[in-house]
C-alpha positions as CSV (number, residue, x, y, z in Angstrom):
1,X,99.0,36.3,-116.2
2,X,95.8,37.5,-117.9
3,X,92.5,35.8,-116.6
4,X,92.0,34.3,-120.1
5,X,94.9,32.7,-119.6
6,X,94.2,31.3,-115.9
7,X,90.6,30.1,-117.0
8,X,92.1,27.7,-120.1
9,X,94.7,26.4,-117.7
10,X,92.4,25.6,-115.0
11,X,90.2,22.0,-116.9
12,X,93.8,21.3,-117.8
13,X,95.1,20.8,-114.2
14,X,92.1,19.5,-113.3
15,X,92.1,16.9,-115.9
16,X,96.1,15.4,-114.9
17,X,94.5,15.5,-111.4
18,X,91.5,13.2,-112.2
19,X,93.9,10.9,-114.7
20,X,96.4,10.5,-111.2
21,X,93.4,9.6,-109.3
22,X,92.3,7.0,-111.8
23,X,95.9,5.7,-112.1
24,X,96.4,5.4,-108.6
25,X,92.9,3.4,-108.3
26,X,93.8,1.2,-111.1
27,X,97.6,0.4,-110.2
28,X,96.0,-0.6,-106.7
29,X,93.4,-2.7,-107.6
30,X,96.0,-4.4,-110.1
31,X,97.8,-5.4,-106.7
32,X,94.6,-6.9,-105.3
33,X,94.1,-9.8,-107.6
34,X,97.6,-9.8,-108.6
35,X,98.6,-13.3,-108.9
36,X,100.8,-14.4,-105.5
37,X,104.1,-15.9,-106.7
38,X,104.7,-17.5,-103.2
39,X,101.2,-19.0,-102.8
40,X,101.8,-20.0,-106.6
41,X,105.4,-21.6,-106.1
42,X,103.6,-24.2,-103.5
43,X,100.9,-25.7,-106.1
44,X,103.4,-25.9,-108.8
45,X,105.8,-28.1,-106.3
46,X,103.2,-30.2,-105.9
47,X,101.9,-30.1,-109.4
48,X,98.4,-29.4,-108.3
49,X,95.3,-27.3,-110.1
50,X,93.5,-24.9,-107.5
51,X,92.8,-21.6,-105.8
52,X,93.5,-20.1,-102.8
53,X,92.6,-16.9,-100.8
54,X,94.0,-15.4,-97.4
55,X,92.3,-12.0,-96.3
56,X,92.9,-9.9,-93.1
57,X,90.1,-8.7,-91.5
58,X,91.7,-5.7,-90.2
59,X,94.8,-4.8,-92.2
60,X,92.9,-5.3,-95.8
61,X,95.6,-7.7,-97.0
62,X,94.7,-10.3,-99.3
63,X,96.9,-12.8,-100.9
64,X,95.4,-14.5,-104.1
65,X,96.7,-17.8,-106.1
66,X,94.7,-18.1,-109.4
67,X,92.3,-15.1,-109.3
68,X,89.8,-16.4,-112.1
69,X,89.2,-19.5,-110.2
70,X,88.8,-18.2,-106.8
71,X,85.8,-16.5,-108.5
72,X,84.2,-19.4,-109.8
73,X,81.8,-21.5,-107.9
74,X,82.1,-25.2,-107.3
75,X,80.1,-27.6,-104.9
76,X,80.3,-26.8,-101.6
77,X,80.4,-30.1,-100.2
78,X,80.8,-30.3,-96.3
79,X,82.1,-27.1,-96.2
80,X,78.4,-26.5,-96.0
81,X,78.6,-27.6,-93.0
82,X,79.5,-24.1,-91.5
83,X,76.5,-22.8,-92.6
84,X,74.0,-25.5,-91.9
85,X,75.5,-26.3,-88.1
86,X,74.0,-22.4,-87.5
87,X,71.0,-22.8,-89.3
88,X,70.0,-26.7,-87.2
89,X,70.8,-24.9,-83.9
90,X,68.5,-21.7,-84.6
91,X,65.5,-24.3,-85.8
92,X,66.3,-26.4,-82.6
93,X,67.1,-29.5,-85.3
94,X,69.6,-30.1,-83.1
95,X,70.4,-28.2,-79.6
96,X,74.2,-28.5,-79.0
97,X,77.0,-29.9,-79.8
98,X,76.9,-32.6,-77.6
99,X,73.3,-33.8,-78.8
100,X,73.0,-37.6,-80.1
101,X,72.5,-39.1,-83.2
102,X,71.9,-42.7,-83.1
103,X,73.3,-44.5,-85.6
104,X,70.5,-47.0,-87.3
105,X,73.1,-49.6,-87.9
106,X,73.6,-49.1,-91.8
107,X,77.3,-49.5,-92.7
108,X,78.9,-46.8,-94.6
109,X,82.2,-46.4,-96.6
110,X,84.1,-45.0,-94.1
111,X,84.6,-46.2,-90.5
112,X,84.1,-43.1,-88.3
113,X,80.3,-43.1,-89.4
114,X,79.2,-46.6,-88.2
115,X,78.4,-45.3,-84.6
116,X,76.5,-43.3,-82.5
117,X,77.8,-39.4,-83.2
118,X,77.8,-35.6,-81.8
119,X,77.3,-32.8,-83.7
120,X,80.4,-31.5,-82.2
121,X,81.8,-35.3,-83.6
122,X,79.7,-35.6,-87.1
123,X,81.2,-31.8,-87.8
124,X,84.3,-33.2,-87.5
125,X,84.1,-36.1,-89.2
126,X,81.7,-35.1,-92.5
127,X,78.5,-37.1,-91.2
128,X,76.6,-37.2,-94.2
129,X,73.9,-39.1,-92.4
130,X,73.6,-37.2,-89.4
131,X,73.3,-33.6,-91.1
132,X,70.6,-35.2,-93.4
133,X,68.7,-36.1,-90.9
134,X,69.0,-32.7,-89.7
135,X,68.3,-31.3,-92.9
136,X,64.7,-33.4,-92.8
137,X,64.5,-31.1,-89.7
138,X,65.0,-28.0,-90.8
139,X,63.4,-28.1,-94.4
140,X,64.2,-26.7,-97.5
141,X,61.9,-23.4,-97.4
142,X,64.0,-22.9,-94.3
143,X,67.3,-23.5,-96.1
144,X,66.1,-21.3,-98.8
145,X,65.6,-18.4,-96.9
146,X,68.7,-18.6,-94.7
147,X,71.1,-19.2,-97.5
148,X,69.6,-16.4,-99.4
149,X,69.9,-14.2,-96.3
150,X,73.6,-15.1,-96.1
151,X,74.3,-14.3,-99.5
152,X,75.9,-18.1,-99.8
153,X,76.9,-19.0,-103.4
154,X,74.5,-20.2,-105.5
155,X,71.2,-22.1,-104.8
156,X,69.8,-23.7,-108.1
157,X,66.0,-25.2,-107.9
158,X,64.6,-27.7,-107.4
159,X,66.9,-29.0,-105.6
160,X,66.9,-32.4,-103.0
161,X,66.7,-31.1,-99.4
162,X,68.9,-34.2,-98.4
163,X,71.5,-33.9,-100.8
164,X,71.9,-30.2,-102.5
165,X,75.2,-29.5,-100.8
166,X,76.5,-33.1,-102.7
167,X,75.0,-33.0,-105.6
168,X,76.1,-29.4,-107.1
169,X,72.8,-27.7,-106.3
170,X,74.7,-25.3,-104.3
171,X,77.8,-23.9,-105.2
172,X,79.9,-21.3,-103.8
173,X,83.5,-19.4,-105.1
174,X,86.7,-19.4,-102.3
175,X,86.2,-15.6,-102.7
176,X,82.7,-16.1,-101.5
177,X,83.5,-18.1,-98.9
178,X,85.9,-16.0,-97.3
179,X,83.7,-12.9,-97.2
180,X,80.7,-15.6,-95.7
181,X,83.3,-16.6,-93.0
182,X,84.0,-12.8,-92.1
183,X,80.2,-12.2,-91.0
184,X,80.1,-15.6,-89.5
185,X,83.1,-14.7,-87.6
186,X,82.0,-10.9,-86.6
187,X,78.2,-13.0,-85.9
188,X,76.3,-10.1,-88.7
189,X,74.2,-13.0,-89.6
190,X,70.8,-13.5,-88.5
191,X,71.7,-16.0,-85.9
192,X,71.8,-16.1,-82.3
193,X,74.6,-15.6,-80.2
194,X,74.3,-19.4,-78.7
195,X,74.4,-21.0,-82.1
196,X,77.2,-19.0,-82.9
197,X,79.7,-19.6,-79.7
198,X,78.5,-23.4,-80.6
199,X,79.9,-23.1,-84.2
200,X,83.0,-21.8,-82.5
201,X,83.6,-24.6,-80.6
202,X,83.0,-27.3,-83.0
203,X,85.2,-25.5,-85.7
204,X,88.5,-25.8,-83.4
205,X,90.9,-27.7,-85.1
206,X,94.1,-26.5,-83.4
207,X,94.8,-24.0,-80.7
208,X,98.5,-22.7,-79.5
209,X,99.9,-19.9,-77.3
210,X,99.9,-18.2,-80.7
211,X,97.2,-18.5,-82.7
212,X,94.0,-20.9,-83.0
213,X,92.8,-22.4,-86.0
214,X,89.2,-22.9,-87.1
215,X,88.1,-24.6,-90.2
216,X,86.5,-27.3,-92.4
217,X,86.9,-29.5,-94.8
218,X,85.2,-30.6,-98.0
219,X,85.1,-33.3,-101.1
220,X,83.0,-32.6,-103.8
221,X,82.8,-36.3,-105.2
222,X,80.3,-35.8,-107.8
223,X,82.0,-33.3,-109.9
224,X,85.0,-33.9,-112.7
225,X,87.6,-33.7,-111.7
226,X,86.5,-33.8,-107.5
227,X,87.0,-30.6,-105.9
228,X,88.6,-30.9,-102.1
229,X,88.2,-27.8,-100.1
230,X,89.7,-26.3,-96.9
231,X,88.6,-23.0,-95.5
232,X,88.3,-21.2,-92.0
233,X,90.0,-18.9,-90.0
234,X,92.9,-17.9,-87.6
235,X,92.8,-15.8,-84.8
236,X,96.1,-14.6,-84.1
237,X,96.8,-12.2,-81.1
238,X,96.8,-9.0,-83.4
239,X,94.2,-9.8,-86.8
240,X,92.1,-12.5,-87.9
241,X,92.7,-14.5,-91.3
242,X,90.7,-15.6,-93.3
243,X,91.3,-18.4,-96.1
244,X,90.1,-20.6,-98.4
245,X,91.3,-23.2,-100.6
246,X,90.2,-25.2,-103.3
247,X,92.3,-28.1,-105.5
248,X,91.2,-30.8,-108.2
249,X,91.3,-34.1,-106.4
250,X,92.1,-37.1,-108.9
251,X,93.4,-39.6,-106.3
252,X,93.1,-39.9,-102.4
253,X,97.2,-39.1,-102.0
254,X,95.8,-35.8,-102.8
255,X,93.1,-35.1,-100.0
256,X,95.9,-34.4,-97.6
257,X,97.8,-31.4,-100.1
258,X,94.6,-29.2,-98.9
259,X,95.5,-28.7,-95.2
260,X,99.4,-29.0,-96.4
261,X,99.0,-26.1,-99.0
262,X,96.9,-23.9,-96.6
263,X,99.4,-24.1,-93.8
264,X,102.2,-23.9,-95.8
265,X,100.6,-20.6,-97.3
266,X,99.9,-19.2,-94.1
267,X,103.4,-19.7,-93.0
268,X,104.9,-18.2,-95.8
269,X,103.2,-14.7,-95.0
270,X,104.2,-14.9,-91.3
271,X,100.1,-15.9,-90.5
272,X,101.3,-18.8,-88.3
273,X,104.9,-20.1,-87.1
């Protein structure tokens, strides 16, 4: 073969080996938001509009229903809640969960407000009273700076310190919200490590032999249709998954399909039993 000959073949091979490369790249991030037929076969039995995301923190598997909307941003509601228990322990708003809030007498829409509460109990049960008052506490130049520091959604000024998680001032996608719950969970943000074994232990919503369940709720009642959230993560005894869910709410026979969906989901890909 004459060295002309080896020169004009060389770009040649090196130009199929660059267009595998990019294949390859292309065909696998294809896969990544490729829409999940088993997460999608749940919403449609129950003929409900929404998004959900599972992610593994170690095997890089991630399972995505409705891949546009998982990257758009709605109102965080009490999912919020994550965020701002960490940032009320580390301004000593509140000191653990088993601090008091005394309940002024005021009587509220639903029954499991209209008494004395935790934070460990006002987590649980959405407290909007309690975490406002907390959120006098902690101010909104704090909140600015933490939420920016945690890279949390979308802040949008001015915004009501008492309200901004309600009222659509700050938004977040469920793609957003898993990747916030990964540094939450592996504790990269800038919080203590006692503000974080707190947020640990008010998150608990269900613990077996096999795996343990942490998570939150949310209702975004202001927006059109409302927008019911569920997201957290389990620890299972060989990964961690991550998920988050988000459905349009148009009656209250619907608030329940977020925890259904989610579990269902995380049963279906052999998460939990």
């Amino acid at each position: 073969m004459s060295r002309d000959f080896r020169l004009n073949l060389f770009p040649s091979t090196l130009i199929f080996k660059h267009i595998s490369i990019l294949f390859l790249v292309l065909l696998f991030s294809i896969q990544l938001v490729a829409e999940d037929r088993d997460i999608a076969k749940l919403f449609s039995q129950e003929n409900i509009v929404g998004t959900m995301v599972i992610s593994s923190l170690y095997s890089g598997q991630r399972f995505i229903h409705n891949d546009r909307r998982a990257n758009q941003r709605f109102t965080t509601a009490s999912t919020f809640k994550i965020l701002n228990t960490l940032i009320s322990l580390e301004e000593k708003a509140i000191s653990e969960k088993d601090d008091v809030f005394k309940w002024n007498g005021d009587t509220y829409a639903i029954p499991d407000w209209n008494r004395d509460q935790t934070l460990e109990s006002a987590f649980k049960v959405s407290c909007v009273w309690c975490f406002q008052e907390l959120a006098r506490c902690v101010g909104a130049e704090n909140y600015r700076s933490y939420i920016q520091k945690s890279n949390y959604g979308e802040l949008q000024e001015p915004f009501d310190v008492e309200n901004f998680w309600l009222d659509g001032s700050l938004k977040i996608s469920a793609i957003e919200q898993v990747e916030f719950l990964k540094k939450v969970y592996q504790g990269t943000l800038p919080f203590s490590k006692s503000s974080y074994e707190t947020l640990q232990q008010i998150m608990l919503v269900e613990q077996t032999q096999a795996f343990s369940i942490r998570a939150k709720t949310g209702l975004a009642g202001e927006s059109k249709p409302k927008i019911g959230w569920y997201v957290g993560y389990v620890e299972t005894s060989n990964d961690v998954w991550f998920f988050s869910t988000n459905i349009d709410v148009y009656d209250e026979k619907d608030f329940p399909l977020r925890l259904k969906l989610t579990r269902e989901a995380l049963q279906i890909k052999g998460v939990i039993e």
